[in-house]
C-alpha positions as CSV (number, residue, x, y, z in Angstrom):
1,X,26.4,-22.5,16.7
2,X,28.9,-22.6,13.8
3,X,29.7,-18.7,12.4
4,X,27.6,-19.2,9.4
5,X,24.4,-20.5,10.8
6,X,22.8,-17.2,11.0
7,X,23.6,-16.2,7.5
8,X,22.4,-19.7,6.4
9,X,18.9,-19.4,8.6
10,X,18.4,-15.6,6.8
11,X,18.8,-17.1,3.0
12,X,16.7,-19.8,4.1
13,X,13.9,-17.4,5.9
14,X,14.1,-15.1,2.6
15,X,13.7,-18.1,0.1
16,X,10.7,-19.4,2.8
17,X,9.1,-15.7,2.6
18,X,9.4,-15.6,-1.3
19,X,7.7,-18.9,-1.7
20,X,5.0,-17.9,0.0
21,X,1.9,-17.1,-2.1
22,X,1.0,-13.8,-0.5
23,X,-1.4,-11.1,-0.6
24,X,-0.6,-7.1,-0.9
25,X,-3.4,-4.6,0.0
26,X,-1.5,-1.6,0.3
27,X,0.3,-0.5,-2.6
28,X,0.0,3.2,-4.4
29,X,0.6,2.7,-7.8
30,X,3.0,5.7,-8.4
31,X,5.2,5.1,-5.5
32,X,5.5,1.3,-6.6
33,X,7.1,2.1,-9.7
34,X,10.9,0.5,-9.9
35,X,14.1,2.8,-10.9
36,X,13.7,0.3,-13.9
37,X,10.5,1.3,-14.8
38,X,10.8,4.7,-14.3
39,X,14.2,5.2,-16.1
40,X,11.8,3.5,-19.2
41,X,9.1,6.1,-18.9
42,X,11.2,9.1,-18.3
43,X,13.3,7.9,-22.0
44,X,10.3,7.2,-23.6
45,X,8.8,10.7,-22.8
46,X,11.4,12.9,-22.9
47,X,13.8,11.1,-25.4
48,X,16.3,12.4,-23.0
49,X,19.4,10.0,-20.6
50,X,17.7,9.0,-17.7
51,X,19.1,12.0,-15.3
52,X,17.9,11.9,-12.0
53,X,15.6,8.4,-12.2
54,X,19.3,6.8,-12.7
55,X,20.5,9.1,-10.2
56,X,17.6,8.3,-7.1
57,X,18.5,8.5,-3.6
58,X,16.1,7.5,-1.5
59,X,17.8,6.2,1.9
60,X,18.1,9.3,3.9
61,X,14.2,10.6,3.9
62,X,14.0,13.2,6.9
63,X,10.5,13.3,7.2
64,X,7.1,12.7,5.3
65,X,7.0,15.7,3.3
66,X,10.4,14.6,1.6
67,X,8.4,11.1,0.6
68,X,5.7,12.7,-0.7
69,X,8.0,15.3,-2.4
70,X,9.8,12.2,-4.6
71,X,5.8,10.9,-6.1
72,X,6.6,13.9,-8.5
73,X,9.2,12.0,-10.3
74,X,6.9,9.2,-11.1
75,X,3.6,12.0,-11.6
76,X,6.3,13.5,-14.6
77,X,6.7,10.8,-16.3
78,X,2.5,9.4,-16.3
79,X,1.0,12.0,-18.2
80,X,-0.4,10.0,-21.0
81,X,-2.4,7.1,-21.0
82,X,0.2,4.6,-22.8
83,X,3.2,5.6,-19.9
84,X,-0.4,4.8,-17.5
85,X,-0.6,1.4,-18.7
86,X,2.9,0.2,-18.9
87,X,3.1,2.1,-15.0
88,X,0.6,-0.6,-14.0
89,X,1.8,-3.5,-16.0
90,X,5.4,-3.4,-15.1
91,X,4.0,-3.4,-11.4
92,X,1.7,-6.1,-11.6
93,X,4.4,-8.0,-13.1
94,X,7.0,-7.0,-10.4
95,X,4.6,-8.1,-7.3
96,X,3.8,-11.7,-9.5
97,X,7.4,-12.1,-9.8
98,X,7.6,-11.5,-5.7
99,X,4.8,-14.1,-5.8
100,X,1.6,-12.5,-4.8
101,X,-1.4,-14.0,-5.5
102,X,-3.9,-10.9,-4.6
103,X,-3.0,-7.1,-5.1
104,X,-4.9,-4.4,-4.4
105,X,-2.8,-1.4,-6.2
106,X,-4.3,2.3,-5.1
107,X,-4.1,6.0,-7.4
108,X,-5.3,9.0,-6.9
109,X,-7.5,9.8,-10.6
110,X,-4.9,12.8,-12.7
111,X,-6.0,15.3,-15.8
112,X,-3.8,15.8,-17.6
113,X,-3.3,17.4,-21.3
114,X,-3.5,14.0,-22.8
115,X,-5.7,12.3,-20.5
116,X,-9.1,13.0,-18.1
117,X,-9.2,11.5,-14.9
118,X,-11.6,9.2,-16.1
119,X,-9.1,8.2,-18.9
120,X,-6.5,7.8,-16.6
121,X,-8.6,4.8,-14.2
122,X,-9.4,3.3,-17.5
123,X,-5.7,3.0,-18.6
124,X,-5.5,1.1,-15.0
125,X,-8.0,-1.4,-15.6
126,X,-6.8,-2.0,-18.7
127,X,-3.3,-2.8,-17.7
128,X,-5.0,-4.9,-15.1
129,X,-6.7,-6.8,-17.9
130,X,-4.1,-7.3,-19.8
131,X,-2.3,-9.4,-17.3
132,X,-5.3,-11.4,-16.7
133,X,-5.3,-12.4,-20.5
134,X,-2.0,-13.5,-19.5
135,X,-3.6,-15.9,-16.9
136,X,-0.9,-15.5,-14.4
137,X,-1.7,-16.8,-11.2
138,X,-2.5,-12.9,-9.3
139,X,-5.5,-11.0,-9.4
140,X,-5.5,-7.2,-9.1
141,X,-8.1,-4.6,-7.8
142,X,-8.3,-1.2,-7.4
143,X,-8.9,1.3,-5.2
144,X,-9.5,4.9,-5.8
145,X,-7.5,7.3,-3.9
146,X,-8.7,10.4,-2.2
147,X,-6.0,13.1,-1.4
148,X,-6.3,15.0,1.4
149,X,-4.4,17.9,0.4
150,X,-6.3,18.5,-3.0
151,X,-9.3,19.5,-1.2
152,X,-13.0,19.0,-1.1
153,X,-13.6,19.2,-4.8
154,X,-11.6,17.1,-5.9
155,X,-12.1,14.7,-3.2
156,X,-16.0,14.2,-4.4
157,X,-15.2,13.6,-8.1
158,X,-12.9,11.3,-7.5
159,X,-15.8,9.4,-5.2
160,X,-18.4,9.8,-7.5
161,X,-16.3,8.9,-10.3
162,X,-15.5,5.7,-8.7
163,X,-19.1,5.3,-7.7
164,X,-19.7,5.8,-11.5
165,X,-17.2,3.3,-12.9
166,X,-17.5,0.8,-9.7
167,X,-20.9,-0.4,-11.5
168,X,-18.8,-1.4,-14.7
169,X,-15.8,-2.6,-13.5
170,X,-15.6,-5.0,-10.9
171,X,-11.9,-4.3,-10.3
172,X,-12.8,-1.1,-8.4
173,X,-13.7,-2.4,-5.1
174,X,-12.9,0.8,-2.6
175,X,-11.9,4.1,-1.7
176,X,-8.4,4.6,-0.4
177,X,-8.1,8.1,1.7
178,X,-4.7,8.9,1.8
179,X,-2.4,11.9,1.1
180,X,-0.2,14.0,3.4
181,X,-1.8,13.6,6.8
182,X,-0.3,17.4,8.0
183,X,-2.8,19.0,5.4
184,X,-6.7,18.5,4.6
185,X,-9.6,16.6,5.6
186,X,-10.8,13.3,6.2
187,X,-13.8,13.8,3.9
188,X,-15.7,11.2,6.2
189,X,-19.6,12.0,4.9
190,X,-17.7,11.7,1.3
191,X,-16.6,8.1,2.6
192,X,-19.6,7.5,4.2
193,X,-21.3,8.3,0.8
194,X,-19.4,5.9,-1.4
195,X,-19.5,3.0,1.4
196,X,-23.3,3.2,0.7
197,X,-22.4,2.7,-2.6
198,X,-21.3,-0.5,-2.3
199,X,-17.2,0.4,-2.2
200,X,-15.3,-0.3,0.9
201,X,-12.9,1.9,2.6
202,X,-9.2,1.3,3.4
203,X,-8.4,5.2,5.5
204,X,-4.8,6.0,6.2
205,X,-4.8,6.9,9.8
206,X,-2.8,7.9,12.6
207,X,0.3,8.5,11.0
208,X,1.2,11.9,12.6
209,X,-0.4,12.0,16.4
210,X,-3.8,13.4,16.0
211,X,-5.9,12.0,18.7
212,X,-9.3,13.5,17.7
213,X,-9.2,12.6,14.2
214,X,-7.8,9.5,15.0
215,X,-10.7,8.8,17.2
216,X,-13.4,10.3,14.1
217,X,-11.8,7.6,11.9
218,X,-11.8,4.7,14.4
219,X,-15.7,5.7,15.1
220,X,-15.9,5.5,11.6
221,X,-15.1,2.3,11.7
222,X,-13.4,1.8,8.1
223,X,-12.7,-1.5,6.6
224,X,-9.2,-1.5,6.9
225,X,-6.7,1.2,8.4
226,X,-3.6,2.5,7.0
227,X,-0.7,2.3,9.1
228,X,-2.4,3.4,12.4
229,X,1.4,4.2,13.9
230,X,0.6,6.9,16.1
231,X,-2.1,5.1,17.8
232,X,-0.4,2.9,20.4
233,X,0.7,5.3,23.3
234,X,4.5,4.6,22.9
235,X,4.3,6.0,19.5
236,X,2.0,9.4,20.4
237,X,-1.3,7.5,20.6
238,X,-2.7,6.7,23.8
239,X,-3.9,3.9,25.8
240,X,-7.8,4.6,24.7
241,X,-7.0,5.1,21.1
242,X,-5.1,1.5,21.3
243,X,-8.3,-0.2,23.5
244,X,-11.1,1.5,21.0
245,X,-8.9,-0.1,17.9
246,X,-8.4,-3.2,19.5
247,X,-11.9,-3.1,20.5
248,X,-13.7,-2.3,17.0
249,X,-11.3,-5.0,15.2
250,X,-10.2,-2.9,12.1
251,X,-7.5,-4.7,10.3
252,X,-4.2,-2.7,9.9
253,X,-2.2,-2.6,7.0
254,X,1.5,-2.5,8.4
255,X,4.6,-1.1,6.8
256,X,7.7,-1.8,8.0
257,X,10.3,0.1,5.8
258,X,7.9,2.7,5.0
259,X,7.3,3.6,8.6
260,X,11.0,3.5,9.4
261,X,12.8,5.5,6.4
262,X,9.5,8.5,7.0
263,X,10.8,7.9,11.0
264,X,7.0,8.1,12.4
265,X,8.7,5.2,13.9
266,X,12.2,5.2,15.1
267,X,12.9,1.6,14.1
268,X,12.3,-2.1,13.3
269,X,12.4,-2.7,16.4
270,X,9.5,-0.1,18.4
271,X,7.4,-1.0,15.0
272,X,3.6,-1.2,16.6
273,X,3.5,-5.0,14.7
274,X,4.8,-6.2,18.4
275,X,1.9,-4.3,20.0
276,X,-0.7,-5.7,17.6
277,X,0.3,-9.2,16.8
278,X,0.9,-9.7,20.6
279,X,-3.1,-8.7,20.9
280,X,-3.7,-11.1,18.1
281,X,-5.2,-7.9,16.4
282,X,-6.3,-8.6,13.1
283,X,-3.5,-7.2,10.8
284,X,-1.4,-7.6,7.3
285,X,2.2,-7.1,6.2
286,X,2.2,-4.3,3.4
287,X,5.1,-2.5,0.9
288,X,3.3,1.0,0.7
289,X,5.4,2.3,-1.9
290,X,7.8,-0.6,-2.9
291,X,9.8,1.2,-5.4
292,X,10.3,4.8,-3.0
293,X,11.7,2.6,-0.2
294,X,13.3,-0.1,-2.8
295,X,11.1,-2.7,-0.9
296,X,9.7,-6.6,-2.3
297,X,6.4,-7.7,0.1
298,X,8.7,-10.7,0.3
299,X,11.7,-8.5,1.8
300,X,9.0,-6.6,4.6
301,X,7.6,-10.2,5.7
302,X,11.2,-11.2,6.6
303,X,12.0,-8.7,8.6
304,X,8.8,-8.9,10.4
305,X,10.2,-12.4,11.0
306,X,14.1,-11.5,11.6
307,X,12.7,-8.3,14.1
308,X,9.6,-10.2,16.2
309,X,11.2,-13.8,16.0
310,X,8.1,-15.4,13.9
311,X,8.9,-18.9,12.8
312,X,8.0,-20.0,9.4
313,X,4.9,-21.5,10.5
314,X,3.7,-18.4,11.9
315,X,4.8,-16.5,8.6
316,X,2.7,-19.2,6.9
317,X,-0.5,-18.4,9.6
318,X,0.2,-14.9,9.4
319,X,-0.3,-14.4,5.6
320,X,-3.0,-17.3,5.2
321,X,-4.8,-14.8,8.0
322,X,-4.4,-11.9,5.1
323,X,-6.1,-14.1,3.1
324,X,-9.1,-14.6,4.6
325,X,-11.4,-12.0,3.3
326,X,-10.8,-13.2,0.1
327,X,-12.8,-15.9,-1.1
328,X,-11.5,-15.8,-4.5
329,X,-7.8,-16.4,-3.2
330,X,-7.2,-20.3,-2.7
331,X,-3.8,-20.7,-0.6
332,X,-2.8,-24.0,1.0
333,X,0.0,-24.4,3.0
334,X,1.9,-27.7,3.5
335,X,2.2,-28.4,7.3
């Protein structure tokens, strides 16, 4: 093998992943914002230099309460319902550029002094709408994000108010529980009351060991999971938790970088994508928070590639799999 052949089979893997019309189904909205956008909101708010969007560090996270800690950047600078709707444009138009085709974007509902919560979903949708005037080739939906660690008040009027706007605005199509997963509840009769409703349920889970709520989650039997690292015993699961999730069939929505720079898993290569792709578990490639961990959906489906030696066809078969609860999304794939 000449010197150069590996760099030449990387830039060729890259350009393969980019080309690949893809879908993204876990994405919060504020923690996808790019330095770009951000250093525009932050100028356009406080008519100040950029400061410390310019100056963002984000390589050396030491643990999940540091990720969580850098969301307030991006909260100061979406108070208002115009810096809401450019937020959600500039994203939609950064995951179109990285060529997907379907994206699901997630946010937690925020009063604020210029805006209600209900103001603040509105200024989403109509972002979202915007870009389909456009006719770009992606469509975008919306899930409404419970946070654990605001508590149970908060965690039924978000629900209801996405049970309330769900019946106008087929964009919202779930619930997203998520939030710091050291703090609060799972809230699952408040889930169990919007799936009733009509909304699905995408629940992170399992990203600090927890067995028993782990196991009330699983039961629960969610539409999709979020990240589900600590359910594998080599990552502080077990060998039930692993045989009930295999067992129920509840896609995952992996996170390569995301999982590595918050170290619930050491690295790329103990990522539990070897443990479920190996069980032909039903499962998708995810950015979580593309602009905290400067990430592209492109960039994480290449290393799942580079790190568990999938060949382009199987990249191909792998994200045509993502696809396939979504009638709407028409991919083919040249052989």
């Amino acid at each position: 093998m000449c010197p150069n052949d590996d760099e030449k089979r990387d830039g060729s893997l890259k350009s393969f992943c980019h080309k690949l019309p893809k879908t993204e189904l876990h994405a919060h909205l504020n923690g996808s914002l790019s330095k770009e956008t951000l250093i525009k909101l932050h100028k356009m708010n406080y008519s100040t230099e950029a400061g410390k969007c310019e100056n963002l560090n984000m390589e050396n996270f030491e643990s999940l309460t540091d990720v969580f800690e850098t969301f307030n950047i991006a909260h100061s600078v979406t108070r208002n319902l115009e810096s809401v709707y450019i937020a959600t444009y500039d994203t939609i138009k950064e995951f179109y550029e990285d060529n997907v085709i379907y994206l699901e974007l997630r946010s937690t509902p925020r009063a604020e002094e210029a805006m209600t919560k209900k103001d603040y979903i509105l200024s989403i949708l109509r972002a979202m709408r915007s870009i389909q005037d456009e006719k770009l080739r992606i469509q975008t939906k919306l899930l409404i994000s419970v946070n654990r660690k605001q508590g149970l008040k908060a965690a039924r009027e978000n629900i209801h108010l996405a049970i309330e706007l769900s019946k106008e605005h087929k964009e919202i199509v779930g619930i997203d529980l998520s939030g710091d997963p050291t703090k609060g509840d799972a809230f699952l009769n408040l889930l169990d009351e919007a799936r009733k409703s009509g909304l699905k349920i995408a629940a992170h889970c399992a990203e600090v060991p927890n067995e028993k709520e782990a196991m009330d989650i699983l039961k629960f039997k969610p539409d999709r999971l979020g990240h589900g690292t600590c359910i594998h015993p080599s990552l502080g699961g077990t060998d039930f938790l692993f045989e009930t999730l295999l067992a129920y069939k509840i896609p995952v929505e992996l996170c390569l970088t995301s999982n590595v720079k918050c170290k619930s898993v050491p690295n790329y290569d103990a990522h539990h994508f070897k443990y479920l792709y190996d069980s032909m578990h039903p499962i998708c490639i995810c950015t979580d928070d593309k602009g905290v961990f400067g990430t592209t959906l492109s960039r994480e489906l290449t290393l799942a590639a580079e790190y568990f030696n999938l060949r382009e066809k199987e990249c191909a078969n792998f994200i045509a799999d993502s696809h396939n609860n979504y009638e709407q999304v028409k991919v083919i794939y040249a052989e």
